[in-house]
N, C-alpha and C positions, 0 to 999 in steps of 0.2 A: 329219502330225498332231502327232507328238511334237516340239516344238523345244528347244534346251539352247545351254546360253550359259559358256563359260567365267570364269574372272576370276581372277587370280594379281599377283606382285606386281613383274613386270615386272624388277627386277633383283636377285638375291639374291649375297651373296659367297661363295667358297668356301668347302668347310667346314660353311656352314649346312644349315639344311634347308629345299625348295624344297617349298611349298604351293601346290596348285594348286584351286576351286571348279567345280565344273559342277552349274549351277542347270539344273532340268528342270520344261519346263510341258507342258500335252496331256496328260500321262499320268503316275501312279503308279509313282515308283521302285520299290514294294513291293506293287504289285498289278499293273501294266503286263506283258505278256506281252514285255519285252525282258533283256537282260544290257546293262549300263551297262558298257562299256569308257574306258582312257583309250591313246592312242596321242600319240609323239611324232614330229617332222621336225625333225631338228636342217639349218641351213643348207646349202644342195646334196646334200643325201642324203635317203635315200628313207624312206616311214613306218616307225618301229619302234611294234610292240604291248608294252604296258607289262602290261595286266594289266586284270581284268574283277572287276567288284560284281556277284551276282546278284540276285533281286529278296527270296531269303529271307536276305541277307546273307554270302553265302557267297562265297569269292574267291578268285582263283588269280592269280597271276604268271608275266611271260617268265625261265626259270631265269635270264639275263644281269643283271637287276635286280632277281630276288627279296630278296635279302638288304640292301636299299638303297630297300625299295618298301613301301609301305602305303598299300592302299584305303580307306576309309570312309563313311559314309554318315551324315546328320541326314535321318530320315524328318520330324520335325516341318517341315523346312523344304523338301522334295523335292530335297534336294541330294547327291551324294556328290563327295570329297576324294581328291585325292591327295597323299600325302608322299613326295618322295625326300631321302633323306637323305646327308651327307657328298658335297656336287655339288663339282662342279672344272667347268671352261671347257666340256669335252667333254658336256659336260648342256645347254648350250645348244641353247635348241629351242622351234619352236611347238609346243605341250601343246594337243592334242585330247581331248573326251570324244566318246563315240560310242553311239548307242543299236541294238543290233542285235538286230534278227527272225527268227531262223531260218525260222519257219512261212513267214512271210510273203518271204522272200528278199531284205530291204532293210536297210540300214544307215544311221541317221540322225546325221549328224554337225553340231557348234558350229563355229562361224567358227575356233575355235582363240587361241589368245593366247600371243604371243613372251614369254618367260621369257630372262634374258642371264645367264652366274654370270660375274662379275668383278670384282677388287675395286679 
């Protein structure tokens, strides 16, 4: 029901800070009974959990990227945001958002979209 759509800016240089968009349709970021995650796969390795937007705004991070990671959200547009900031090579990765349902026992994830940091 719920579908979400990535969008980022494909190559960022080291240093900067990597933006990333997950557009959400079906349902309400801020009334939908989900927590909005963002998960990364960097090349041949396996998914790491970056960190989760709830639906009253509330947010937590994996401690490995807490101090390099900020969630966001634009309710006017049903979107939330991720910023990592000060990337190097090792940040390369397809950036997933994800909508997960506890009650419900399912996890609804976007196609994802390759992000490259290189200069």
């Amino acid at each position: 029901q719920v579908q979400l759509q990535e969008s980022g800016p494909g190559l960022v240089k080291p240093s900067q800070t990597l933006s990333v968009t997950c557009t959400v349709s079906g349902g309400s970021i801020t009334t939908s009974y989900y927590a909005w995650n963002w998960i990364r796969q960097p090349p041949g390795k396996g998914l790491e959990w970056m960190g989760v937007i709830r639906r009253d705004g509330s947010t937590y991070y994996s401690p490995s990227l807490k101090s390099r990671t900020s969630i966001s959200r634009d309710t006017s547009k049903n979107q939330f945001s991720l910023q990592l900031s000060s990337v190097t090579p090792e940040d390369t990765a397809v950036y997933y958002c994800a909508a997960l349902s506890v009650l419900a026992g399912a996890v609804y994830w976007g196609q994802g979209t390759q992000v490259t940091v290189s200069s």
